[in-house]
Every structure is written in C-alpha cells, then in structure tokens.
C-alpha positions, 0 to 999 in steps of 0.5 A: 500500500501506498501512504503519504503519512497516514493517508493513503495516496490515490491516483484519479488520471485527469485529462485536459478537455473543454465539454460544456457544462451548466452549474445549477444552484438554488440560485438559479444556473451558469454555463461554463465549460471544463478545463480538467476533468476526472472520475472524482472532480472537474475544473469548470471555467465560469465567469461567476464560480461558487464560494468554496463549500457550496453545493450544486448540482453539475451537468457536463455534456460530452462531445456526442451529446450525452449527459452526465449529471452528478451533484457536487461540491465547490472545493477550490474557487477563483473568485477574485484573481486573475482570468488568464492561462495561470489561473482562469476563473473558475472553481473545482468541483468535486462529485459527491454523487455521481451515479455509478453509470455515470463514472463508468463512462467517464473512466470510458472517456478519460481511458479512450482519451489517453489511448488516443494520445498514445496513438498519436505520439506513436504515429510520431515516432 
C-alpha cells in the first residue's frame, strides 16, 4: 500500500478537455465549460464560480451529446484573481454523487482519451 503519512495516496488520471457544462444552484444556473476533468472532480471555467463549500448540482455534456449529471461540491474557487492561462476563473468541483453509470463512462472517456494520445505520439515516432 501506498501512504503519504497516514493517508493513503490515490491516483484519479485527469485529462485536459473543454465539454460544456451548466452549474445549477438554488440560485438559479451558469454555463461554463471544463478545463480538467476526472472520475472524482472537474475544473469548470465560469465567469461567476461558487464560494468554496457550496453545493450544486453539475451537468457536463460530452462531445456526442450525452449527459452526465452528478451533484457536487465547490472545493477550490477563483473568485477574485486573475482570468488568464495561470489561473482562469473558475472553481473545482468535486462529485459527491455521481451515479455509478455515470463514472463508468467517464473512466470510458478519460481511458479512450489517453489511448488516443498514445496513438498519436506513436504515429510520431
């Protein structure tokens, strides 16, 4: 086993894709679009993000059209800083309720994802 003191040391590969996505709130929603994304979490650029601990509801529309709905909770948010390349506006969202199914395919996606990648840098070899 794996640690980093006591706690144990998980690895969620991550892949850098932009799928649109809507934030809904008791407020009301906000579009956005991912930046990262992960079987745990999302980076969802919005010019608005939730205050760190609010709870929303996530809607990400992968590229043919499907949708995955999970609720989730603000873990980082860029409120106030900068809106560049280093720190885009934005929050990370964790999925506190993401139903099975749901994080079946995105495992799907991200695994197609990084065989795609694999591909390419071999077709340049």
């Amino acid at each position: 086993m794996d640690t980093l003191g006591a706690r144990k040391v998980q690895f969620f590969p991550k892949i850098n894709v932009t799928y649109p996505v809507v934030v809904l709130t008791a407020q009301g929603s906000m579009a956005g679009e991912t930046k990262h994304l992960s079987t745990r979490e999302a980076f969802v650029r919005c010019s608005d993000p939730l205050p760190v601990n609010d709870l929303a509801t996530v809607d990400i529309e992968l590229a043919n059209g499907e949708s995955l709905l999970a609720e989730a909770e603000v873990v980082w948010s860029n409120i106030y800083g900068p809106d560049d390349d280093i720190t885009p506006r934005g929050m990370i969202v964790r999925f506190t309720n993401l139903p099975v199914n749901h994080r079946r395919r995105l495992h799907e996606v991200i695994a197609r994802h990084y065989e795609r990648k694999l591909a390419r840098k071999a077709d340049s070899s």
